[in-house]
PAZAPA-4460 file (N, C-alpha, C; in steps of 0.05 Angstrom, whole numbers, plus 32768, in hexadecimal, padded with zeros to 4 digits):
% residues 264
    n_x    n_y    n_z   ca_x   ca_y   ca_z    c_x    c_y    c_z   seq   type   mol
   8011   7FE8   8000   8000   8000   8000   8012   8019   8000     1      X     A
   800D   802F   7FEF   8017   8040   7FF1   8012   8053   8005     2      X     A
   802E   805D   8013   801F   8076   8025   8017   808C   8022     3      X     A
   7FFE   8090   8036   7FEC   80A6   8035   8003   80C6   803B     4      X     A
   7FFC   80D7   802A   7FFE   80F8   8030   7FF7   8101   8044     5      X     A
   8003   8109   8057   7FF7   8114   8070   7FF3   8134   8065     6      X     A
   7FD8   813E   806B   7FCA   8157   8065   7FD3   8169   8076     7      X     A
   7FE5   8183   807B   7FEF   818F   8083   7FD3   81AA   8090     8      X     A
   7FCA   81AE   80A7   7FB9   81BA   80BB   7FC3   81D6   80B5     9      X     A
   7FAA   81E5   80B1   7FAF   81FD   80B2   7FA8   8210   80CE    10      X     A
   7FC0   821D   80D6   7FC0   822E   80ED   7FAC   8239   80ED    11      X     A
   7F96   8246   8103   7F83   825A   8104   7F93   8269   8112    12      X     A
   7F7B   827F   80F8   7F89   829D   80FD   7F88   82AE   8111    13      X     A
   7F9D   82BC   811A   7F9A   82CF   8133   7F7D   82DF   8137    14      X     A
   7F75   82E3   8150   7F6A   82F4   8152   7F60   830A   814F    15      X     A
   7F4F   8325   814C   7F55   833B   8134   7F5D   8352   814B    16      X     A
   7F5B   8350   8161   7F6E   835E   8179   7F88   8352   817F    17      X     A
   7F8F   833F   8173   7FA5   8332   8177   7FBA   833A   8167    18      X     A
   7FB2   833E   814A   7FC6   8348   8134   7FD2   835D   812F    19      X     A
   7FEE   8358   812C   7FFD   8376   812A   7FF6   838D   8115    20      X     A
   7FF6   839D   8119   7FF0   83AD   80FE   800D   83B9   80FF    21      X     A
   8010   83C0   80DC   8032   83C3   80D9   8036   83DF   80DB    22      X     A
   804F   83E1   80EB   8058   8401   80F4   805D   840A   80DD    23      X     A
   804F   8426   80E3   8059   843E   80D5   8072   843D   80CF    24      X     A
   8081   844B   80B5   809F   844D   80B2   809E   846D   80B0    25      X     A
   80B5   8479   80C3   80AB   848E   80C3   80C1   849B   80A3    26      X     A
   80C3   84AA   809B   80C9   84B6   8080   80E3   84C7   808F    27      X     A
   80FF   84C2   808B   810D   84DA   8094   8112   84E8   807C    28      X     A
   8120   84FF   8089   8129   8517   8072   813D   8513   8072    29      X     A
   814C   850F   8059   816B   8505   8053   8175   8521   8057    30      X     A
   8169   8537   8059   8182   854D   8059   8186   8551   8084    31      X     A
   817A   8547   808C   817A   8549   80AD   8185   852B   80B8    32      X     A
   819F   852D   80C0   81A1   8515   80D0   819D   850F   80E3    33      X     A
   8190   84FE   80F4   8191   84F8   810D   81A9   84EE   8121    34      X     A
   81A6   8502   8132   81C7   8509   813C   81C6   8503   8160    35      X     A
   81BD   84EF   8167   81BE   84EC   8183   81D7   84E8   8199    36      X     A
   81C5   8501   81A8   81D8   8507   81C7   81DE   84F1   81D7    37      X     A
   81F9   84EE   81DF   8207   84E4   81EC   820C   84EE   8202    38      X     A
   820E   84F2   821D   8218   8504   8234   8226   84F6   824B    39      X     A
   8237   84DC   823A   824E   84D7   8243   8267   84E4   8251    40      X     A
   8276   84D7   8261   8292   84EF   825F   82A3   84EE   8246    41      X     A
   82A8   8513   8247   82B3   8512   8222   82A3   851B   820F    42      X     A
   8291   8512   821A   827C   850F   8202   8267   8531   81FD    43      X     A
   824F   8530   81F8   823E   854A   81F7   8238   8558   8212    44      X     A
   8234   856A   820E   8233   857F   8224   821B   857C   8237    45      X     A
   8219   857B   8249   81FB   857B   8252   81EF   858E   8258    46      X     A
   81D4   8594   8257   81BE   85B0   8259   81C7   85BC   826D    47      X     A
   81BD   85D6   8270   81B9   85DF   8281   81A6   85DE   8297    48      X     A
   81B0   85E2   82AF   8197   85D1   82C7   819E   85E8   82DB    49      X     A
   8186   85EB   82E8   818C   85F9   8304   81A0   85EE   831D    50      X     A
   81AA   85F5   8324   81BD   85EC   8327   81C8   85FB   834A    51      X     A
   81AD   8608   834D   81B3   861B   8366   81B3   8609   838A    52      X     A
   81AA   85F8   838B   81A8   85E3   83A2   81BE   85D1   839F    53      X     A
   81CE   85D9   838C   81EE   85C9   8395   81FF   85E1   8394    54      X     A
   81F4   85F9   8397   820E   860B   839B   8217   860E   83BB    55      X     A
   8235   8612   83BB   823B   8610   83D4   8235   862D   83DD    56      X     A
   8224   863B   83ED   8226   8649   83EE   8233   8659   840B    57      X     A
   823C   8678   8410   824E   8681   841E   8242   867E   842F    58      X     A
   824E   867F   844B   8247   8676   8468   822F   868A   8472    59      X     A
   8236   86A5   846B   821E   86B8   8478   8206   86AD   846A    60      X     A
   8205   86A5   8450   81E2   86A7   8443   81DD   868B   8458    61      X     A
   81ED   867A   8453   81EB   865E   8463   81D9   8663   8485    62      X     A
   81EC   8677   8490   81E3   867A   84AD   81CC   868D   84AD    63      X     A
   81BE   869D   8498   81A7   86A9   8493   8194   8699   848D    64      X     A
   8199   8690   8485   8180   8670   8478   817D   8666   8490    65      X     A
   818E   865A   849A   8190   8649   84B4   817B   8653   84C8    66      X     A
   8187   866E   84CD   817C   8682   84E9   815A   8683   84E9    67      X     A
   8158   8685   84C5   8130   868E   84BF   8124   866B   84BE    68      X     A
   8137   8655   84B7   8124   8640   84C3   8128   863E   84E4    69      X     A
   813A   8640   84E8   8136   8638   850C   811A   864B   8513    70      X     A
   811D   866D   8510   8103   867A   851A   80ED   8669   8518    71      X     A
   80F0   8665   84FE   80CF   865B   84F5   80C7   8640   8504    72      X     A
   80E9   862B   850A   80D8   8619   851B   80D1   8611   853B    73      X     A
   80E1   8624   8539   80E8   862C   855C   80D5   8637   8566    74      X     A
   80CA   863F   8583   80B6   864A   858C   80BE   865F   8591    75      X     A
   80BC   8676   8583   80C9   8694   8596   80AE   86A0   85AC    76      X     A
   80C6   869E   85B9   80B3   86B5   85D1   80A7   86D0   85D3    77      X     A
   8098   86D7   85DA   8080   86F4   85CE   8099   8710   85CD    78      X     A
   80B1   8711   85DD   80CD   8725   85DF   80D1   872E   85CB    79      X     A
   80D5   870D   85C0   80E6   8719   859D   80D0   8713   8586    80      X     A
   80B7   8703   8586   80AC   8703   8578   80A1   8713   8570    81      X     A
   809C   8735   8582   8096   874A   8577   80A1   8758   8561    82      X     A
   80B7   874C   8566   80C8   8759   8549   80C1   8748   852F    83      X     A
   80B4   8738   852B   80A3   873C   851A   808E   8744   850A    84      X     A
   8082   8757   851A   8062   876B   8518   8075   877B   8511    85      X     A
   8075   878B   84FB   8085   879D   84EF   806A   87B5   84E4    86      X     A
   8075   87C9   84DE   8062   87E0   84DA   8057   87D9   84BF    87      X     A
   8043   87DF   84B5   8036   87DB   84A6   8038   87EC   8490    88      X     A
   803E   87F0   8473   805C   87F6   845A   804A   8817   845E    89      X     A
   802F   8820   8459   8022   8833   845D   802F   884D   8477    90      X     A
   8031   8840   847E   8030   884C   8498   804F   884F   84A7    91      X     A
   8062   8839   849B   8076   883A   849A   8089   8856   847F    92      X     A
   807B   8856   846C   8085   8868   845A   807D   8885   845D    93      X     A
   8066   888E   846F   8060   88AC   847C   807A   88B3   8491    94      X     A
   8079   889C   849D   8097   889A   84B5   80A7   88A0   84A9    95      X     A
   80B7   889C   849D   80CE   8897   848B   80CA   88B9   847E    96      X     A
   80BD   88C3   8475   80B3   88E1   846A   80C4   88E9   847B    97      X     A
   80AF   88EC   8494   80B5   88FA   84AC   80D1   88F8   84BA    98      X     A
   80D3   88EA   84B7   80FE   88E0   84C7   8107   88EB   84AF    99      X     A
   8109   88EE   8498   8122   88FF   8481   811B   8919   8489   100      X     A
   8104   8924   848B   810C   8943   849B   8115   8947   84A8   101      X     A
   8126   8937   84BC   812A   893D   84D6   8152   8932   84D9   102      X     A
   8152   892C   84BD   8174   891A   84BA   817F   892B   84CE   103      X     A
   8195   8922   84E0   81B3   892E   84E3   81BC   8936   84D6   104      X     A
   81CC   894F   84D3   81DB   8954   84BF   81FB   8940   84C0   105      X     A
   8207   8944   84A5   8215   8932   84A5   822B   8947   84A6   106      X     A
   8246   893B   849B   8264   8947   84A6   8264   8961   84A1   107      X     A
   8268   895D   8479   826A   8974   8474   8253   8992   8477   108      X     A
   8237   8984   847D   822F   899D   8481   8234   89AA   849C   109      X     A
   823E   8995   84B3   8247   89A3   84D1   825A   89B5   84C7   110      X     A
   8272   89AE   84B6   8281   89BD   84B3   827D   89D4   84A6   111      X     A
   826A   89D5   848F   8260   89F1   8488   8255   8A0C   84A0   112      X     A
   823F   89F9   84AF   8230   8A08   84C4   824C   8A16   84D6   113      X     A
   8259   89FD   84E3   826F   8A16   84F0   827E   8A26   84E7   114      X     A
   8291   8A1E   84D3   8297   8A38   84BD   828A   8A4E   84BC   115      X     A
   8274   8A47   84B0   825C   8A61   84AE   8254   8A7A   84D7   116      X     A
   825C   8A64   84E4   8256   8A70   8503   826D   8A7D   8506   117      X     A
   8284   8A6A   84FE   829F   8A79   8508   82A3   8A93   84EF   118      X     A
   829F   8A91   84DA   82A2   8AAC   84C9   8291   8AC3   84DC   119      X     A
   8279   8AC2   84E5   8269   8AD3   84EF   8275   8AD6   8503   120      X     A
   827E   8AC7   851A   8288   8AD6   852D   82A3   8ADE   852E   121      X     A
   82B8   8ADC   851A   82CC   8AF5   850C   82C3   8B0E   8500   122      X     A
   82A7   8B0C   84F9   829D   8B26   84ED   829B   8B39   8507   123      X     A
   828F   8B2C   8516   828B   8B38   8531   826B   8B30   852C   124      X     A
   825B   8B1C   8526   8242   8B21   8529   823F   8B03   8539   125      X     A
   8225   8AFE   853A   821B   8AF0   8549   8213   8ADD   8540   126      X     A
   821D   8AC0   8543   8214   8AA4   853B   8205   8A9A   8544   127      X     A
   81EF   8A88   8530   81D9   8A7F   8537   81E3   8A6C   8541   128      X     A
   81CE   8A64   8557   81D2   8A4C   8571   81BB   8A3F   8572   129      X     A
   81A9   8A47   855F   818B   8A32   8560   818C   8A16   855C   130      X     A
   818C   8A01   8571   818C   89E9   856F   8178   89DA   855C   131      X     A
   8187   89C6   8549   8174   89B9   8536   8167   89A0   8545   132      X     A
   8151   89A1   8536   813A   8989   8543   8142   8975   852B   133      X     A
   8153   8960   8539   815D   8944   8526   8150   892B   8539   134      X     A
   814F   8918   852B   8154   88F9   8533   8166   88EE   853F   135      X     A
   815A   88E8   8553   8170   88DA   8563   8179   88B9   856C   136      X     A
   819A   88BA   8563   8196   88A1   8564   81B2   8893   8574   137      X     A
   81B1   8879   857A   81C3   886E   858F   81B1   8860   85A3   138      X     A
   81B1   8846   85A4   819F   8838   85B6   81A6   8848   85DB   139      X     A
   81BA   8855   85E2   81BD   885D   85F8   81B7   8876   85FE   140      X     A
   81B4   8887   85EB   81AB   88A1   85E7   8187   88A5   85EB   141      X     A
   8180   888F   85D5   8165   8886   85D8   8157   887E   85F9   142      X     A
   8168   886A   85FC   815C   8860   861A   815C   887A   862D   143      X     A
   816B   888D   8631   816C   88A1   8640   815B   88B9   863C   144      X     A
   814D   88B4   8623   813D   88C3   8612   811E   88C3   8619   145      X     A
   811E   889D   8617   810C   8893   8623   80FB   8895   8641   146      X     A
   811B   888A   8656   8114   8881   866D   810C   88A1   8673   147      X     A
   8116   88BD   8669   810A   88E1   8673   80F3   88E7   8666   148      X     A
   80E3   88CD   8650   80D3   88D6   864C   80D0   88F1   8630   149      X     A
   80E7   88F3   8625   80EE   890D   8612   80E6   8902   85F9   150      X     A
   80E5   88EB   85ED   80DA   88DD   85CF   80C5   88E1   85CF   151      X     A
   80BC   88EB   85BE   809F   88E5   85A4   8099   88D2   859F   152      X     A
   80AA   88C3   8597   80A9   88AC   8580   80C1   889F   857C   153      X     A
   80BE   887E   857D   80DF   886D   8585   80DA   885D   8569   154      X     A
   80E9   885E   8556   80EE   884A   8544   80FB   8831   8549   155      X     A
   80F5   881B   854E   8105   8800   8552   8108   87F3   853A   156      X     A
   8129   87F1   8531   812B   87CE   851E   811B   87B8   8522   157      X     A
   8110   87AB   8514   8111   8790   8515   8126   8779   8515   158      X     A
   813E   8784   84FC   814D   876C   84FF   8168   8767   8508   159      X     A
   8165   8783   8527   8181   8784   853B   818E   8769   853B   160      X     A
   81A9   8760   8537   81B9   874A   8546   81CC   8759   854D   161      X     A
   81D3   874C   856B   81BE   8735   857E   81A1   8749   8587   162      X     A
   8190   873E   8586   816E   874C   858C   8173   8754   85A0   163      X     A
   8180   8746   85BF   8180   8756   85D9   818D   8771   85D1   164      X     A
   81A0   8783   85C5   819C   879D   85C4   8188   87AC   85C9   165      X     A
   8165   879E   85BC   8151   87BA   85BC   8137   87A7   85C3   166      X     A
   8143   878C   85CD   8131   8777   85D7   8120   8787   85ED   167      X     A
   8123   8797   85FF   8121   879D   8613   8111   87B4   8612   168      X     A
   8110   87C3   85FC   8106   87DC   85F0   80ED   87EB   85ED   169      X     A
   80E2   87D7   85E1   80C4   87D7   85DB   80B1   87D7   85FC   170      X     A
   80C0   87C5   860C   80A6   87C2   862C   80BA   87DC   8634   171      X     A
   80D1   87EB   8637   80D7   8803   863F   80C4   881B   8633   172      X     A
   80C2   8815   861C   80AD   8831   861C   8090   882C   8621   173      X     A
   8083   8817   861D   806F   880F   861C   806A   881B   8643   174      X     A
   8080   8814   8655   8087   881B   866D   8080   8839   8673   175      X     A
   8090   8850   8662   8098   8862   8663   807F   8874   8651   176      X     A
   806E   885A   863E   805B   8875   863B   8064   8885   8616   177      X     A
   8076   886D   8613   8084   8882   85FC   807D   8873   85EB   178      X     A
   8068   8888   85D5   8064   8871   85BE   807B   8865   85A7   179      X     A
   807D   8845   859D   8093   883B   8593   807F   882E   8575   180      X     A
   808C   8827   8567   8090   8817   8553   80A6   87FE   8546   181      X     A
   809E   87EE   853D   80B6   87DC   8531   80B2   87DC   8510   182      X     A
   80CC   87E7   84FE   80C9   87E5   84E2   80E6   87D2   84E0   183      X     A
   80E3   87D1   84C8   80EC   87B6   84BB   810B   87C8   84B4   184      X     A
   812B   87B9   84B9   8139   87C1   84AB   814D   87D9   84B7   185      X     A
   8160   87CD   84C5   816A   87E2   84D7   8186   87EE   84CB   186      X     A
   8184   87DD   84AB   819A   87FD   8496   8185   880E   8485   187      X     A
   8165   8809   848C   815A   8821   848C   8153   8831   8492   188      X     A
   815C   882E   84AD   815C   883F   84BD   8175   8854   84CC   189      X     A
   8188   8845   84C2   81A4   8850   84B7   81A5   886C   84A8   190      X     A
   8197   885D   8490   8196   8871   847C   818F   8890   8484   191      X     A
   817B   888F   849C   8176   88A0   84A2   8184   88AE   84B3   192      X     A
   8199   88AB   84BD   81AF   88B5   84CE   81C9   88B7   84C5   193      X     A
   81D2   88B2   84AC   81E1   88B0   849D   81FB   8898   84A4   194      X     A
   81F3   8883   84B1   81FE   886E   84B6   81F8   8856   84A8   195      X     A
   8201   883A   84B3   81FB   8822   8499   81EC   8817   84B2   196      X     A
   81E5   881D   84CD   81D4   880F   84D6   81CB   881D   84EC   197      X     A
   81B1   881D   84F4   81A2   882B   8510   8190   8819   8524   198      X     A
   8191   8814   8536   8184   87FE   8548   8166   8809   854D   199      X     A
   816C   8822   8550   8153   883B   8557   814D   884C   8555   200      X     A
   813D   8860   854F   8138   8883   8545   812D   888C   8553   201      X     A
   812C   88A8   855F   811A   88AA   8579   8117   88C3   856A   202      X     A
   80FD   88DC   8572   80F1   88F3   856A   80EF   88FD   8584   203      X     A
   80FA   8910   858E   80FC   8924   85A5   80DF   8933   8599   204      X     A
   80E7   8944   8583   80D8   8954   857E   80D3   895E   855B   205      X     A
   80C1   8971   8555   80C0   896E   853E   80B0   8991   853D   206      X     A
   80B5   899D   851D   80AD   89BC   8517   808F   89BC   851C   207      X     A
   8081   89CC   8522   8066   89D0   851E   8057   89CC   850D   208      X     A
   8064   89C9   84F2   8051   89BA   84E2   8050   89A6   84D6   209      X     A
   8060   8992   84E5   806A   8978   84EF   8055   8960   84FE   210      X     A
   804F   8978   850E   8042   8972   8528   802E   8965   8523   211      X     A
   8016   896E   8513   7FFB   895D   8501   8007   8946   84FD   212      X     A
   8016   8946   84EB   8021   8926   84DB   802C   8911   84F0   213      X     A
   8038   891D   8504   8040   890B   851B   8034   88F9   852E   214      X     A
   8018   890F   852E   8003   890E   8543   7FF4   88ED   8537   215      X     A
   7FF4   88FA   8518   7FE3   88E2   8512   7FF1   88C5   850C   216      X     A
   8010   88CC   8509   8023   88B5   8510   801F   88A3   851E   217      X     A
   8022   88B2   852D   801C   88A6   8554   800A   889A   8558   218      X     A
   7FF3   88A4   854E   7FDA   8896   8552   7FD4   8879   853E   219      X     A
   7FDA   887E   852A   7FE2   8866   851F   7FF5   884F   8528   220      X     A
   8009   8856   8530   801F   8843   8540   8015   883A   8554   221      X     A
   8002   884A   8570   7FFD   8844   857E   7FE5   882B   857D   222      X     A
   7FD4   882A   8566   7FC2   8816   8561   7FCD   8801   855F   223      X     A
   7FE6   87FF   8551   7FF1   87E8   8542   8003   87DF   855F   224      X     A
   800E   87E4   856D   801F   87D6   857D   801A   87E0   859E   225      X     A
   8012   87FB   85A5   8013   87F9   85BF   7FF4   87F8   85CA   226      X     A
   7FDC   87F8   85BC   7FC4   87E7   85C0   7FC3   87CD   85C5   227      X     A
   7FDC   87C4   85B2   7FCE   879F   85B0   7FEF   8794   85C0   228      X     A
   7FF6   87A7   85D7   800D   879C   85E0   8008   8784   85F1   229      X     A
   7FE7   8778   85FB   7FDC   876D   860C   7FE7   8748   85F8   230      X     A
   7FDB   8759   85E8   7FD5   8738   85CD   7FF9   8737   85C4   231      X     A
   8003   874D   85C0   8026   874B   85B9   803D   8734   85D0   232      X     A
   802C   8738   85F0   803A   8735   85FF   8033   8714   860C   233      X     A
   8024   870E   85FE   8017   86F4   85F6   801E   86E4   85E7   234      X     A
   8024   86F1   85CA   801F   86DB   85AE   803D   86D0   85B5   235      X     A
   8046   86BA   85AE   8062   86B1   85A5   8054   869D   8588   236      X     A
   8078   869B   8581   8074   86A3   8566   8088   868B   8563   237      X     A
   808E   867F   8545   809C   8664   853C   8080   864D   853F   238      X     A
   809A   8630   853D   8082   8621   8540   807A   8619   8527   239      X     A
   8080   8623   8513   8079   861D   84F9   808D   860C   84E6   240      X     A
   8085   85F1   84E6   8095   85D8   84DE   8093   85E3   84B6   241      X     A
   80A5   85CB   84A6   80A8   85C9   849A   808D   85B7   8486   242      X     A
   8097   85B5   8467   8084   85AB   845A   8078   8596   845E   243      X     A
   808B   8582   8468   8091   8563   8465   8082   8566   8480   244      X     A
   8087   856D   8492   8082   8569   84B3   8065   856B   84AD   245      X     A
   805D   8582   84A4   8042   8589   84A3   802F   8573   8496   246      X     A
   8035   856A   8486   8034   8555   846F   8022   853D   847C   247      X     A
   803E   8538   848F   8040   851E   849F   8026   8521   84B4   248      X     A
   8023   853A   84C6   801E   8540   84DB   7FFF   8542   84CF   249      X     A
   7FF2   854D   84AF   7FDE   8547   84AB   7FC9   852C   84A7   250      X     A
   7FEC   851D   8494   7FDB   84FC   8491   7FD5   84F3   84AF   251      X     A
   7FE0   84F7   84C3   7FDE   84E9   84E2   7FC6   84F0   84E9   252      X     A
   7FBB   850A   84E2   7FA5   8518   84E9   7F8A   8509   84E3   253      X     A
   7F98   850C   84C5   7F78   84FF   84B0   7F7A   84D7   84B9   254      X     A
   7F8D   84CE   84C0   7F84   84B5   84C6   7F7B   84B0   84E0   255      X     A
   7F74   84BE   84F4   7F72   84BE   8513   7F57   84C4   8510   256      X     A
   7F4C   84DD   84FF   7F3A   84E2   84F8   7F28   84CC   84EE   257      X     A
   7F30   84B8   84DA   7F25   84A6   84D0   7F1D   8489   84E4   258      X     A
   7F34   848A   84F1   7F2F   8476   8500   7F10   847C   851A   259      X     A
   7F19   849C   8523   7EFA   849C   8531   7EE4   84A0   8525   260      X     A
   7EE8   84A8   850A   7ECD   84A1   84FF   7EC7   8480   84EF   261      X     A
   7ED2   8470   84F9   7ECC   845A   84F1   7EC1   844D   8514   262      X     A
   7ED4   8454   8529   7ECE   8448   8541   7EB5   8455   854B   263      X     A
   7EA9   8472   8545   7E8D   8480   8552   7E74   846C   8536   264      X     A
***
């Protein structure tokens, strides 16, 4: 007997989610070659990146950074945390008016004024002796200024180091009756004395038509800090954790929460 042909089975066909469909070829442009980056050593340059959280930076910015997280997480006590309530930019820039009328004079015009006294009294005449109404400044001059009661009006820095210099300052007049303020920036307050830094500005006195604008100074200052010296002598200040802490300190919150509303 001859042998039978074995009939060769035909595969069934894939699926119609199963079957590849044939990729796209994409068409290049022979005049553009494709030229891929390498950023090996040696090799291509790498981008530009920000790059500022790996700079080393100098020790003072370092110990300024440092100093404004510790405040923030530390608890300050109501002393120094007043030096945070700073005058309000309004009310701070009428101030600021008022203290440039009143500058010290500086070297060279002392030296003009006596010149000018001593020429007069070679003439044979009579030199003016009218004392100028200036700003006064020197944390020791001030306190003496203070404790007699002779200030108007006490300008305090906010950002004295070390703070005990004028720590003590604010419950002295508040003591004494003498209205005070705290503004921001004690080489701007410099500026006004012709120095690179001032702890404090004090106003003995001021011209008569001064006197309106001062009045209503005062009264403004007085709202802002020696009204609410009750709530000042109270608040402390810090205490204020970071992102992550906060983060953390909320999920703890929301699951404690969950749990008593599953146990009520």
């Amino acid at each position: 007997m001859a042998p039978q042909k074995s009939a060769k089975r035909k595969v069934a066909a894939l699926p119609s989610n199963a079957r590849t469909t044939k990729e796209k070829v994409e068409k290049q442009n022979p005049l553009f070659e494709r030229r891929p980056r390498h950023f090996g050593i040696g090799q291509d340059i790498l981008p530009k990146r920000n790059l500022s959280r790996f700079v080393k930076w100098p020790k003072y910015v370092q110990l300024q950074r440092q100093r404004k997280v510790l405040r923030m997480r530390l608890k300050v006590p109501p002393a120094i945390n007043q030096f945070s309530q700073t005058l309000d930019r309004n009310t701070a820039v009428q101030l600021f008016k008022l203290l440039s009328k009143y500058r010290p004079e500086t070297q060279q015009e002392k030296k003009a004024r006596l010149t000018a006294q001593a020429e007069k009294v070679a003439a044979g005449q009579q030199a003016d002796l009218e004392k100028q109404l200036v700003v006064k400044y020197g944390i020791n001059h001030i306190t003496s200024l203070v404790e007699s009661k002779k200030a108007k009006l006490v300008v305090i820095a906010n950002d004295v180091d070390p703070i005990e210099i004028v720590v003590w300052l604010p419950a002295l007049c508040r003591k004494m009756g003498v209205p005070y303020c705290i503004v921001k920036s004690k080489s701007r307050l410099g500026t006004v004395v012709h120095q690179k830094t001032a702890t404090a500005l004090a106003l003995v006195d001021v011209n008569d038509e001064d006197k309106q604008s001062l009045a209503s100074l005062v009264e403004a200052i007085n709202a802002n800090f020696t009204a609410k010296s009750d709530e000042i002598r109270r608040t402390w200040g810090g205490g204020i954790m970071g992102v992550k802490s906060q983060a953390k300190i909320a999920k703890r919150d929301a699951a404690l929460a969950r749990q008593v509303k599953i146990s009520a």
